[in-house]
Biopython code that builds the backbone (N, CA, C, O; Angstrom):
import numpy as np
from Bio.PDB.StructureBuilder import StructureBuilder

atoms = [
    (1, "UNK", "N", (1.571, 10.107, 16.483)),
    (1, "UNK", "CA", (1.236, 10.164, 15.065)),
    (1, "UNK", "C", (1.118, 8.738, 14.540)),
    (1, "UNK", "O", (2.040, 7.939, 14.709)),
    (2, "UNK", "N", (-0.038, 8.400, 13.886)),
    (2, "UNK", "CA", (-0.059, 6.884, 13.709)),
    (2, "UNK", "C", (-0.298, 7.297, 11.805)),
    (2, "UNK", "O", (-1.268, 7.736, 11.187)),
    (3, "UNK", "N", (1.237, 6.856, 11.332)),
    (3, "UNK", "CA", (1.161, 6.648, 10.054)),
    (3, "UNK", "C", (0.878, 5.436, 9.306)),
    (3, "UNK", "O", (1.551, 4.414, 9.435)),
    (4, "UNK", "N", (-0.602, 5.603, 8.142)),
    (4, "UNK", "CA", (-0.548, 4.196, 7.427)),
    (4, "UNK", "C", (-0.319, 4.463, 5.846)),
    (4, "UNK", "O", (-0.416, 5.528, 5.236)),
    (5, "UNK", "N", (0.042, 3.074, 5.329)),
    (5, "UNK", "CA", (0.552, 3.936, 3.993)),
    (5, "UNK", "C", (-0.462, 2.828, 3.219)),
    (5, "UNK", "O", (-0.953, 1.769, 3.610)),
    (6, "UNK", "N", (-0.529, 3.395, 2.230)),
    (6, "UNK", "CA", (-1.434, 2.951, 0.994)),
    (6, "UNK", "C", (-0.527, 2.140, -0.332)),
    (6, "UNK", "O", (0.261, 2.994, -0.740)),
    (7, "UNK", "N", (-0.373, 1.055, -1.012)),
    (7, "UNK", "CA", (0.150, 0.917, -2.028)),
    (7, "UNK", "C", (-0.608, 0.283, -3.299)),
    (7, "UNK", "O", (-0.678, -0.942, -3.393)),
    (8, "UNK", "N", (-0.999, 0.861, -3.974)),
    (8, "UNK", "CA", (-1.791, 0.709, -5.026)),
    (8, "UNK", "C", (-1.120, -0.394, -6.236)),
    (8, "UNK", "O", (-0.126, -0.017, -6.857)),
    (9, "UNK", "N", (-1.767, -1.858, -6.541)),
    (9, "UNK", "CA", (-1.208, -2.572, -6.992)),
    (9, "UNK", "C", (-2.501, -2.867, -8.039)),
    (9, "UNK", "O", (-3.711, -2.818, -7.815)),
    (10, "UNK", "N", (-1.654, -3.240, -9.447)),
    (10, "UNK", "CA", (-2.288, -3.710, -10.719)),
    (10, "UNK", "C", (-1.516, -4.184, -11.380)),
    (10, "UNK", "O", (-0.710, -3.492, -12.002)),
    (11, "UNK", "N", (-1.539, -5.822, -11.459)),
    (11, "UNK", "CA", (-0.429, -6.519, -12.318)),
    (11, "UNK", "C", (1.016, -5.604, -12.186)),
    (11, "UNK", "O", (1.724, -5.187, -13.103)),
    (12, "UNK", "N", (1.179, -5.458, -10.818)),
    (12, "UNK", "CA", (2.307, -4.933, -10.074)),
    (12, "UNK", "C", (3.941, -6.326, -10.328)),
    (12, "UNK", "O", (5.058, -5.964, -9.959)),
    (13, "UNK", "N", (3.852, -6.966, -10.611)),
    (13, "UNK", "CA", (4.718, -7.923, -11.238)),
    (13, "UNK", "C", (5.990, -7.563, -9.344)),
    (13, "UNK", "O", (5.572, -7.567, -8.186)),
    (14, "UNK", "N", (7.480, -7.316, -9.838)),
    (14, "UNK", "CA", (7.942, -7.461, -8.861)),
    (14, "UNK", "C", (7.976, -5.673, -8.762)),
    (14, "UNK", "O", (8.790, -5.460, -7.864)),
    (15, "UNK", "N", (7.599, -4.684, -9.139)),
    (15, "UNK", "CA", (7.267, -3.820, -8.216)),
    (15, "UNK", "C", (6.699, -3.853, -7.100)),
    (15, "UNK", "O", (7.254, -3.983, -6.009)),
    (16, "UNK", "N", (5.033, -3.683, -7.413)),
    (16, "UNK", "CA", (4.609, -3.942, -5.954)),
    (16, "UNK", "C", (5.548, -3.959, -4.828)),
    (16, "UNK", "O", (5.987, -3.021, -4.163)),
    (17, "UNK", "N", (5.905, -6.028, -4.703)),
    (17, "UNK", "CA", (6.679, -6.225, -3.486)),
    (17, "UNK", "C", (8.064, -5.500, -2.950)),
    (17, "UNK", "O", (8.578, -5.599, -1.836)),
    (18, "UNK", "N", (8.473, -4.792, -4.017)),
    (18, "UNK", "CA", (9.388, -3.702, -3.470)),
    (18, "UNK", "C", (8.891, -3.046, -3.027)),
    (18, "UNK", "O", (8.675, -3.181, -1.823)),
    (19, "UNK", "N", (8.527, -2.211, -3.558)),
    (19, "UNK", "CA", (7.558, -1.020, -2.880)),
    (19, "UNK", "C", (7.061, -1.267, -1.260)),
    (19, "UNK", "O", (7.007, -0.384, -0.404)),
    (20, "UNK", "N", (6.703, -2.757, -1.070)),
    (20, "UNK", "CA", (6.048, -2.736, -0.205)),
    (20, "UNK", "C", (7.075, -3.148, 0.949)),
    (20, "UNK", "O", (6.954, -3.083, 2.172)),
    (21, "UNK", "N", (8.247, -3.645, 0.054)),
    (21, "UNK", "CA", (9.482, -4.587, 1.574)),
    (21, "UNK", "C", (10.144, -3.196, 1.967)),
    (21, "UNK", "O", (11.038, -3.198, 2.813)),
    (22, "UNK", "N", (9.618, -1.689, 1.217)),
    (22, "UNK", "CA", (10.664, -0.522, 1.419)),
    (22, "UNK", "C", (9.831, 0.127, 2.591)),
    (22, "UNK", "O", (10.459, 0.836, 3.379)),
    (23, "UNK", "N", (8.225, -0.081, 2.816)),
    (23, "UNK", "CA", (7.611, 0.296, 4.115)),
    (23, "UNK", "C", (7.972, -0.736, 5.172)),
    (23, "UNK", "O", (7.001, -0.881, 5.915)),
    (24, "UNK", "N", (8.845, -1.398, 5.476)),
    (24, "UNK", "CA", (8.704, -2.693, 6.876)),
    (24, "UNK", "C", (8.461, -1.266, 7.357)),
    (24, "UNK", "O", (8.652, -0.147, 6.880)),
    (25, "UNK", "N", (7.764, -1.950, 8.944)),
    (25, "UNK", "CA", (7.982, -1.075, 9.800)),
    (25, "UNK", "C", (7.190, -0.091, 9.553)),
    (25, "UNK", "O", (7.545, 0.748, 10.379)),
    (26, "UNK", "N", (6.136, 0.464, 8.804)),
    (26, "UNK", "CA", (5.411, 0.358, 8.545)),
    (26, "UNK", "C", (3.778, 0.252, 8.334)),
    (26, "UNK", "O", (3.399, -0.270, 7.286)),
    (27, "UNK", "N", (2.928, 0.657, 9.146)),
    (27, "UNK", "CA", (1.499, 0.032, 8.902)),
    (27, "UNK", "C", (1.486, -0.127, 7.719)),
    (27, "UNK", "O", (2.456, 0.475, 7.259)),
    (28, "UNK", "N", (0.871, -0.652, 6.874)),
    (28, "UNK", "CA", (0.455, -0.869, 5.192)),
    (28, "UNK", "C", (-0.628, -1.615, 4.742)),
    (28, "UNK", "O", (-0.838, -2.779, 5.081)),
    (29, "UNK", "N", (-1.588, -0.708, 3.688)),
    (29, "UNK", "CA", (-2.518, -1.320, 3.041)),
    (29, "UNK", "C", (-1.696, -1.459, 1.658)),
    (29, "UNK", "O", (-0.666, -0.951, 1.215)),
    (30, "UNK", "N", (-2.782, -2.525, 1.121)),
    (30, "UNK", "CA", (-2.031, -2.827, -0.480)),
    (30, "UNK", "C", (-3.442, -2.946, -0.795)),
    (30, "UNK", "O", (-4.198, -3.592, -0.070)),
    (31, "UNK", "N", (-3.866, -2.293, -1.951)),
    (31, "UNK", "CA", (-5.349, -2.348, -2.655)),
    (31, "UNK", "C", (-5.148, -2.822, -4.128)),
    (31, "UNK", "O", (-4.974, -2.090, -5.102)),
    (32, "UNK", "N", (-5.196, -4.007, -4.112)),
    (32, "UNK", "CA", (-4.963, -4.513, -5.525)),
    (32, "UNK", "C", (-6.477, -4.398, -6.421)),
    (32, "UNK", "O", (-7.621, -4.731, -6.110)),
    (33, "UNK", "N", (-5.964, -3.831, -7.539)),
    (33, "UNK", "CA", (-7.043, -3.187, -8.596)),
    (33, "UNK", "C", (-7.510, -4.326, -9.181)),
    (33, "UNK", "O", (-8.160, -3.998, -10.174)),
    (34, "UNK", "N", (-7.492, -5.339, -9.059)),
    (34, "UNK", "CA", (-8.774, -6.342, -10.337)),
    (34, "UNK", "C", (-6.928, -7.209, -11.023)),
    (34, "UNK", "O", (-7.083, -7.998, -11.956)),
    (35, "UNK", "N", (-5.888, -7.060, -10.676)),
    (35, "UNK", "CA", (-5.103, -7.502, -10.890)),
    (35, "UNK", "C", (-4.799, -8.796, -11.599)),
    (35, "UNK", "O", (-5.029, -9.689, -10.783)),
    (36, "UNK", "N", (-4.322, -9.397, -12.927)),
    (36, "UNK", "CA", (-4.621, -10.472, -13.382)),
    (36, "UNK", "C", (-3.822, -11.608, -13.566)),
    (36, "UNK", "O", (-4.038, -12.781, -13.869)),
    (37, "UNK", "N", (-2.426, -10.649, -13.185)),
    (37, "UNK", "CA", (-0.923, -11.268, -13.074)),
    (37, "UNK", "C", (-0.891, -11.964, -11.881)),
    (37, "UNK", "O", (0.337, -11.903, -11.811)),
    (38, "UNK", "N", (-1.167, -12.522, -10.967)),
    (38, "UNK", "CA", (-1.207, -13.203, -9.872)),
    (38, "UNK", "C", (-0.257, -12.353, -8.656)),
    (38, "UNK", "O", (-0.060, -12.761, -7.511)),
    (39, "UNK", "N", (0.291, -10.988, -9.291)),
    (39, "UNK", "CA", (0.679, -10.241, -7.949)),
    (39, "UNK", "C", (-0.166, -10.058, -6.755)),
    (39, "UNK", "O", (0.132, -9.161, -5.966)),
    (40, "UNK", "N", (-0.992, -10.666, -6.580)),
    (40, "UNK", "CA", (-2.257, -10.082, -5.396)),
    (40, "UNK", "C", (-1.539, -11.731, -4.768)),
    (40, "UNK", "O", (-0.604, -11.439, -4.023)),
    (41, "UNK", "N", (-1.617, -12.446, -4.809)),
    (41, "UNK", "CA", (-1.781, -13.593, -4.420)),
    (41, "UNK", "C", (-0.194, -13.574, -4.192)),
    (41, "UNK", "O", (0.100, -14.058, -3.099)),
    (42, "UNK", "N", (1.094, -13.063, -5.077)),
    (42, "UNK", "CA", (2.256, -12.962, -4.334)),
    (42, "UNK", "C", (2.575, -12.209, -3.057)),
    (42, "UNK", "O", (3.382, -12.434, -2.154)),
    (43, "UNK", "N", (1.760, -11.322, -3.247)),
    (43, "UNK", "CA", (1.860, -9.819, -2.302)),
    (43, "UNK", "C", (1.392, -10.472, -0.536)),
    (43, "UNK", "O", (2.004, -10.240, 0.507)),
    (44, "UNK", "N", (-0.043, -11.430, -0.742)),
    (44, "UNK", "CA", (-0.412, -12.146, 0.678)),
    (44, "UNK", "C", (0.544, -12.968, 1.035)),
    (44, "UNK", "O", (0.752, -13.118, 2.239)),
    (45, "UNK", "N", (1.412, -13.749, -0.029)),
    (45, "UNK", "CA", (2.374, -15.039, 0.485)),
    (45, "UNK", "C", (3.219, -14.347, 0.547)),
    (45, "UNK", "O", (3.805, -15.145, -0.184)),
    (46, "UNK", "N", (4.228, -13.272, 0.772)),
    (46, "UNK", "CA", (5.344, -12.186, 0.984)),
    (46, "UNK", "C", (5.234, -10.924, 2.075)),
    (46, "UNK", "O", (6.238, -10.564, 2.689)),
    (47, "UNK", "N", (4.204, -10.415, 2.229)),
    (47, "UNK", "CA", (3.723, -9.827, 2.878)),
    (47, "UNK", "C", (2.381, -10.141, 3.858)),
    (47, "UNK", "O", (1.482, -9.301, 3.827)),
    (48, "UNK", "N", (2.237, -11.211, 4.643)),
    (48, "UNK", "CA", (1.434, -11.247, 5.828)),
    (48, "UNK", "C", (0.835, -10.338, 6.660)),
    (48, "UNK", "O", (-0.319, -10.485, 7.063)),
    (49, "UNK", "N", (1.754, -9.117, 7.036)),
    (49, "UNK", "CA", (1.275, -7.974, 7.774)),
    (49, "UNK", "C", (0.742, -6.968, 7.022)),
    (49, "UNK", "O", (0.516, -5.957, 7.686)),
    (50, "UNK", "N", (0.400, -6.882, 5.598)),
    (50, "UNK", "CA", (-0.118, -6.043, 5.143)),
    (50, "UNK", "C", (-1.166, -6.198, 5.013)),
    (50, "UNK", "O", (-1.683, -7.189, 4.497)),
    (51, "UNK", "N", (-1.644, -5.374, 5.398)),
    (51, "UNK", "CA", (-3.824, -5.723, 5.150)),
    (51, "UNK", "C", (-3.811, -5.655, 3.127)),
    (51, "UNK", "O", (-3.601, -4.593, 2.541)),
    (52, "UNK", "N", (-3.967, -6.438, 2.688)),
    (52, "UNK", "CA", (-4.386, -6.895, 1.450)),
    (52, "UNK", "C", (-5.827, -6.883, 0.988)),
    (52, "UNK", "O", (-6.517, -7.878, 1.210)),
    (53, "UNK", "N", (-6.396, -5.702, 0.283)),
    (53, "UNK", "CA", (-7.339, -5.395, 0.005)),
    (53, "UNK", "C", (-7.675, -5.714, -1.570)),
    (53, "UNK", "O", (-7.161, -5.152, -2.538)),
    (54, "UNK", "N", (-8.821, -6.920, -1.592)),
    (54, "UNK", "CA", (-9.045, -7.095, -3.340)),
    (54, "UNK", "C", (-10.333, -6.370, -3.720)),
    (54, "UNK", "O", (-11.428, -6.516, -3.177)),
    (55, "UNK", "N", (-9.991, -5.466, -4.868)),
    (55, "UNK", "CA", (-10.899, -4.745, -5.014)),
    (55, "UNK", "C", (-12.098, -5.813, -5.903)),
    (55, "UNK", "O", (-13.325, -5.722, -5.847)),
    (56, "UNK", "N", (-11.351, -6.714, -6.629)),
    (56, "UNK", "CA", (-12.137, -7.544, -7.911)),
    (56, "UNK", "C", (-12.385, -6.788, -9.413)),
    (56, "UNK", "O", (-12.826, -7.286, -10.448)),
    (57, "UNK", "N", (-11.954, -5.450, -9.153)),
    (57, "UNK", "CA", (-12.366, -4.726, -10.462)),
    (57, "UNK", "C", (-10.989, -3.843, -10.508)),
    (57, "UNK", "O", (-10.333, -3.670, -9.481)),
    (58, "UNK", "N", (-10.631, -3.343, -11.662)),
    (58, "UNK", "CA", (-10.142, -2.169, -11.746)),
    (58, "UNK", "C", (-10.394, -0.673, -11.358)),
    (58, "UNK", "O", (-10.010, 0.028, -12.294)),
    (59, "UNK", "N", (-10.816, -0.037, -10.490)),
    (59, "UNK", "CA", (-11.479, 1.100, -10.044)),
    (59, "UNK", "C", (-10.442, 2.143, -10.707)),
    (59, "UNK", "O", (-10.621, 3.235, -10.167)),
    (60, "UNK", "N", (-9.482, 2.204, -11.623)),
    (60, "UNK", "CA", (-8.554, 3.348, -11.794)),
    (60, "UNK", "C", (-8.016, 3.879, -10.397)),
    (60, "UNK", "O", (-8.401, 3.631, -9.254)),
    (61, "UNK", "N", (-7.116, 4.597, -10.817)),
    (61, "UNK", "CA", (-5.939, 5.000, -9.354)),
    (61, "UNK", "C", (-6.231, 5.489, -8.540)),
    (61, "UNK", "O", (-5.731, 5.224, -7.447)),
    (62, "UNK", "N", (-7.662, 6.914, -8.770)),
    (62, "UNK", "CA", (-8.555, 7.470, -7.856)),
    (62, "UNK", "C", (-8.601, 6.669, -7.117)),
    (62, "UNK", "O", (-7.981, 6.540, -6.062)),
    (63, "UNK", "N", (-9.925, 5.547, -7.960)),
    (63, "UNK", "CA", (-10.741, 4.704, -6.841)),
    (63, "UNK", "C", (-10.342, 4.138, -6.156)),
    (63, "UNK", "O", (-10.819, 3.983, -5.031)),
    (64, "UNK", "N", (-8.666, 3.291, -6.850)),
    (64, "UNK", "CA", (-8.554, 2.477, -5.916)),
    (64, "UNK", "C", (-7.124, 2.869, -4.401)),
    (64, "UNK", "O", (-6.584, 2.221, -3.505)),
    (65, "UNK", "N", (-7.087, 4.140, -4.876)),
    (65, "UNK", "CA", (-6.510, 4.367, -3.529)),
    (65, "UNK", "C", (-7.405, 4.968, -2.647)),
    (65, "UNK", "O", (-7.200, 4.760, -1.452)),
    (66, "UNK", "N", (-8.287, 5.618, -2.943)),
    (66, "UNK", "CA", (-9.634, 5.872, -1.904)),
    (66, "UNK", "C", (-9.784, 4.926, -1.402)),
    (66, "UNK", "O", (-9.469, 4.807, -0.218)),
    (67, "UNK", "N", (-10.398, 3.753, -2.218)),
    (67, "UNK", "CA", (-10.598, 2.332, -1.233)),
    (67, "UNK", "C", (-9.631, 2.259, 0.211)),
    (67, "UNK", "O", (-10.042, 2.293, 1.370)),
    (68, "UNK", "N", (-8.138, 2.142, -0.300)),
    (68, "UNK", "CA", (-6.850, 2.052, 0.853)),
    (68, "UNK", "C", (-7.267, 3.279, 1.722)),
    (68, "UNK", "O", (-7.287, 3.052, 2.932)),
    (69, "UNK", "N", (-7.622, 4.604, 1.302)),
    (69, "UNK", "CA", (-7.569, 5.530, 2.290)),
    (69, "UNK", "C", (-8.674, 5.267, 3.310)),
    (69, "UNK", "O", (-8.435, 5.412, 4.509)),
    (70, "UNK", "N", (-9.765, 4.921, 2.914)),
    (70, "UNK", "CA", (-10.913, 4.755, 3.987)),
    (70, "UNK", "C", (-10.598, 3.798, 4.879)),
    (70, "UNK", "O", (-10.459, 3.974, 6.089)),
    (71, "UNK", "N", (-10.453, 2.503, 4.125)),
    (71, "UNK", "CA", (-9.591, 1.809, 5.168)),
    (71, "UNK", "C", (-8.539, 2.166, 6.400)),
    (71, "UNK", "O", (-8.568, 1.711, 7.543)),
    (72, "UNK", "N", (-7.632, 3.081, 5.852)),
    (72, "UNK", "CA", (-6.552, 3.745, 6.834)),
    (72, "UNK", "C", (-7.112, 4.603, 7.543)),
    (72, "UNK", "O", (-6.887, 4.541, 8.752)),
    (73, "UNK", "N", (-7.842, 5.469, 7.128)),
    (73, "UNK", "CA", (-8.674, 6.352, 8.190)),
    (73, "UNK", "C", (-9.928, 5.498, 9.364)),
    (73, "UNK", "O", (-10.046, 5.665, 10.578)),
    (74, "UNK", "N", (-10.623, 4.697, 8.553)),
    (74, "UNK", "CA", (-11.138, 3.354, 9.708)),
    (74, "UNK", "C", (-10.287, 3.197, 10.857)),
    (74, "UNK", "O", (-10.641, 3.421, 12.014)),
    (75, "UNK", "N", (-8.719, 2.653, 10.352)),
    (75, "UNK", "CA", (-7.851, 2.112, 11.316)),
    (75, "UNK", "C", (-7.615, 3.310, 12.396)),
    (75, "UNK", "O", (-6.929, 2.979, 13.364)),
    (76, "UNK", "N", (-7.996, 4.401, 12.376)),
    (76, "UNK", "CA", (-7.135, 5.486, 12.771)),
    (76, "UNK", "C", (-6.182, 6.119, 12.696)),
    (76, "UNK", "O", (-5.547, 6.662, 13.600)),
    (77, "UNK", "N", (-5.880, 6.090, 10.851)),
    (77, "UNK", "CA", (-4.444, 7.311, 10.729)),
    (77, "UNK", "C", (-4.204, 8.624, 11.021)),
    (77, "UNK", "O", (-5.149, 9.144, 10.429)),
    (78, "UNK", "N", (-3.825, 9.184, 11.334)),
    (78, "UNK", "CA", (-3.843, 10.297, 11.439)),
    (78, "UNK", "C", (-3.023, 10.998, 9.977)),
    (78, "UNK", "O", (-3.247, 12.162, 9.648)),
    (79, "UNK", "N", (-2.159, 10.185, 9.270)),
    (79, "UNK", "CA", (-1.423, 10.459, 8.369)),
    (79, "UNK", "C", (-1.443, 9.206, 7.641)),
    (79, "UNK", "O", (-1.245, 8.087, 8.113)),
    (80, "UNK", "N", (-1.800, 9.629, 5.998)),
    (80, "UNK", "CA", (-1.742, 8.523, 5.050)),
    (80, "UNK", "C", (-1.028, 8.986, 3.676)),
    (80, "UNK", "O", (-1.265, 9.814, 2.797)),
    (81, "UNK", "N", (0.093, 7.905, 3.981)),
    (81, "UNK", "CA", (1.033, 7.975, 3.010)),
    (81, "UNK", "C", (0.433, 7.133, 1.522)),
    (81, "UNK", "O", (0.297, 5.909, 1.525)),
    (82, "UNK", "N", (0.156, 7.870, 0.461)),
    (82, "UNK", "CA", (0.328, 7.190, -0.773)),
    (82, "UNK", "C", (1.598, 7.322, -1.718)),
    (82, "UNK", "O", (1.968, 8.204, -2.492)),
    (83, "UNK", "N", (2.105, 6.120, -1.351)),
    (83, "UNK", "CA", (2.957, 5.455, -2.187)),
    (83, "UNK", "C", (3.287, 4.317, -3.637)),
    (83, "UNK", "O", (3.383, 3.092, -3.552)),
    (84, "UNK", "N", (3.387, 4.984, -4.657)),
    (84, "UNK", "CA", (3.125, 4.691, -5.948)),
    (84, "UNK", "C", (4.088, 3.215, -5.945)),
    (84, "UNK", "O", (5.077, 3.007, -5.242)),
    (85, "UNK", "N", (3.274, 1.994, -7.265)),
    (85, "UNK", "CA", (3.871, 0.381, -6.802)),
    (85, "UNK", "C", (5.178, 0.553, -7.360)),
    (85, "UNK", "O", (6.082, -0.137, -6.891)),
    (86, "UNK", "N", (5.444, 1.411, -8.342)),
    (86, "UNK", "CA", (7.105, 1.729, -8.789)),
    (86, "UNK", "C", (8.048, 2.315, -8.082)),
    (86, "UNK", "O", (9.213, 2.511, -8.428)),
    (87, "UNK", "N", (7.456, 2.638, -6.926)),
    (87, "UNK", "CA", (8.386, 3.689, -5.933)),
    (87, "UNK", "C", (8.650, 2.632, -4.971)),
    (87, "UNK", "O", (8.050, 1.585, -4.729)),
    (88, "UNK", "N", (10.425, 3.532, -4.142)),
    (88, "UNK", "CA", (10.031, 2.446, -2.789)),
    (88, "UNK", "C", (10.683, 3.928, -2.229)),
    (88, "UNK", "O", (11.225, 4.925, -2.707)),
    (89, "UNK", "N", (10.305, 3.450, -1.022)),
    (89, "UNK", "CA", (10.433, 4.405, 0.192)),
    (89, "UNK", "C", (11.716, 5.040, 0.941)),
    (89, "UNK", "O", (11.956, 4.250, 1.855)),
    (90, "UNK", "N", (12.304, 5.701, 0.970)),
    (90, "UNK", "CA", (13.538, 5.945, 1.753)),
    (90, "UNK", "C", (12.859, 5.299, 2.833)),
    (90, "UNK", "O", (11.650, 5.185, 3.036)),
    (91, "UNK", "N", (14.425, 4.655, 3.880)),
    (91, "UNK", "CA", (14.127, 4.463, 5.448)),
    (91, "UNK", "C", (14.146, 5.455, 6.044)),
    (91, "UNK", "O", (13.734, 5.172, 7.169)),
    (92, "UNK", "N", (14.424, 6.701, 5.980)),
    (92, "UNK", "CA", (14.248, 8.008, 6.533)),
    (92, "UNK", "C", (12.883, 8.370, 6.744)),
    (92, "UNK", "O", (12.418, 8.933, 7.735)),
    (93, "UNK", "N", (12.311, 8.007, 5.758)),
    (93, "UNK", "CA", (10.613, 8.846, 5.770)),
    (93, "UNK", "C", (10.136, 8.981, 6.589)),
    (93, "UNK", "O", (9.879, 10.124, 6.966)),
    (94, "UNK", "N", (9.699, 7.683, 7.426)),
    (94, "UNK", "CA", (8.917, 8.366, 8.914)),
    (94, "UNK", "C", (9.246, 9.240, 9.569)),
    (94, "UNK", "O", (8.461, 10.023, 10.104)),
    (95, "UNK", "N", (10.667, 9.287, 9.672)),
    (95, "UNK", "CA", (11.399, 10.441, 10.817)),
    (95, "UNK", "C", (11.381, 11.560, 10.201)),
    (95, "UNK", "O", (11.394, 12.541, 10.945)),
    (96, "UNK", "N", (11.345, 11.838, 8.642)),
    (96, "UNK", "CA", (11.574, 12.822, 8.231)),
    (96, "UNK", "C", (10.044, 13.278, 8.319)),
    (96, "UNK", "O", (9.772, 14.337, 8.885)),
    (97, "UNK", "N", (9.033, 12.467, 7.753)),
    (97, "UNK", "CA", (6.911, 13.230, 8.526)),
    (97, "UNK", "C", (7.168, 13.221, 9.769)),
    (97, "UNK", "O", (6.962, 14.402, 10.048)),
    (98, "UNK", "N", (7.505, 12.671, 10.812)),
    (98, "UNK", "CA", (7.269, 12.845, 12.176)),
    (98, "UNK", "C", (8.005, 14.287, 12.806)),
    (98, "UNK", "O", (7.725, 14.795, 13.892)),
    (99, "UNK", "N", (8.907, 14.736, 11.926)),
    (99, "UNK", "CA", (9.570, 16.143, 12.193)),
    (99, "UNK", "C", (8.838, 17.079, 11.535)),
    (99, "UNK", "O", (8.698, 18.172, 12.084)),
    (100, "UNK", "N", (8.249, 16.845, 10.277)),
    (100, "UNK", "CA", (7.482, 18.127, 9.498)),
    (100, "UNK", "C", (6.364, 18.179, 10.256)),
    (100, "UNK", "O", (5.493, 19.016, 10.016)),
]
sb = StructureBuilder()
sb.init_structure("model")
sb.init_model(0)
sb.init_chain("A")
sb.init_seg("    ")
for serial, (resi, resn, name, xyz) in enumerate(atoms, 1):
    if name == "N":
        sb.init_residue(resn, " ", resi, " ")
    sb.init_atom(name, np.array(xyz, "f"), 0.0, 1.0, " ", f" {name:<3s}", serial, name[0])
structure = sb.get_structure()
């Protein structure tokens, strides 16, 4: 099962990078929406292994997690987690999708 997760960022301030230090371990896209707060540019200097996707526009939440999903399905997910920039992740999660 190759899980990738999606995190949808817009002037994500220090959400985002929670959100995103709660997937280590992990595959992870981050699709930053047109963002103006300079979280896009924290998110690459904090997070290296996350594929960092700039949209340049605001696409709303649809668009811009579609963007992350095509991407993840490109990569070959078989499972794509969207995970909201205010949320962070239990460390359980994978084990708990890899059993359902």
């Amino acid at each position: 099962m190759r899980l990738v997760a999606v995190v949808l960022n817009w002037n994500g301030g220090e959400d985002t990078p929670a959100a995103l230090a709660s997937l280590e371990g992990i595959e992870t896209i981050c699709v930053d929406n047109g963002s103006e707060d300079g979280s896009a540019d924290a998110v690459a200097e904090r997070f290296p292994d996350v594929d960092l996707i700039r949209t340049g526009v605001n696409l709303g939440f649809s668009g811009g997690n579609n963007v992350g999903i095509r991407r993840a399905l490109a990569h070959g997910a078989d499972w794509v987690l969207l995970l909201n920039d205010d949320a962070v992740a239990d460390a359980a999660l994978p084990a708990a999708l890899a059993a359902a």
